[in-house]
N, C-alpha and C positions, 0 to 999 in steps of 0.2 A: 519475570519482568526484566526487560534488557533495555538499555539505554536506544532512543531514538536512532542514533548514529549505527549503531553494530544493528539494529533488526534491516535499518536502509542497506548495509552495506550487505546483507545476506541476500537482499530480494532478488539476486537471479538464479539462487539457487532455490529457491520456495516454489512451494505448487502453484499451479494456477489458483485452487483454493484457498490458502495461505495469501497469495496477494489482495484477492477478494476481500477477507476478511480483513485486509489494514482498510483496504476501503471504509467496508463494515464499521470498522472502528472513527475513520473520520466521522463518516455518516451519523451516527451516534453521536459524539461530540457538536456535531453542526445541529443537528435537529433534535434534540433529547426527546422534546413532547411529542414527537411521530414515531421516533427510534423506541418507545414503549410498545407499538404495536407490530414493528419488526423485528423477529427473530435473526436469527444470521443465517440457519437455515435457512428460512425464506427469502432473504435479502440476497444468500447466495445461487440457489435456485431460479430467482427474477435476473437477476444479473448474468446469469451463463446462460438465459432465452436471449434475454435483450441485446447484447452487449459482445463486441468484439475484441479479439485481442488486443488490437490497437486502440481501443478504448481503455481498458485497462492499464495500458501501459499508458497512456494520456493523462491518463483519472491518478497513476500511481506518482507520474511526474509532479502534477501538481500539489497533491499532497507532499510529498518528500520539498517541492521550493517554498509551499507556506511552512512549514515546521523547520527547517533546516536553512534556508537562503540557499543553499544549492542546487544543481540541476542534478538528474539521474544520473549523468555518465562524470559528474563529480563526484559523487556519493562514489561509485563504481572504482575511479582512480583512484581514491583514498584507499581504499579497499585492497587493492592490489596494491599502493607503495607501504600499507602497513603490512601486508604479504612477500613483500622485498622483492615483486616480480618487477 
């Protein structure tokens, strides 16, 4: 388990299934009583039918501004000045 901030700042280097699954993870949180009858498997499975890149990266932004107040390519700069690039 990693602090909110360091799993954000890794997300462009994570799989497409790996970002999935933060989804996964909101989803769960948001919906506990439906998220009983979805797996991640399955939830990841539906989501790479339905679902575009740019949805996920849509879907990823938002999660990363409700939990953090930031946007993506904040999370991303952070990242790179704590990398001293």
């Amino acid at each position: 388990h990693k602090p909110y901030t360091e799993v954000f700042q890794q997300i462009g280097n994570m799989t497409l299934e790996d970002q999935i699954a933060i989804l996964y993870a909101a989803f769960t949180c948001a919906n506990k009583d439906e998220a009983k009858f979805i797996t991640r498997q399955n939830f990841l499975d539906y989501y790479l039918d339905n679902y575009t890149l740019s949805d996920v990266m849509s879907q990823l932004q938002a999660v990363i501004e409700g939990i953090t107040g930031q946007t993506l390519s904040d999370v991303e700069e952070s990242e790179e000045t704590s990398q001293g690039n």
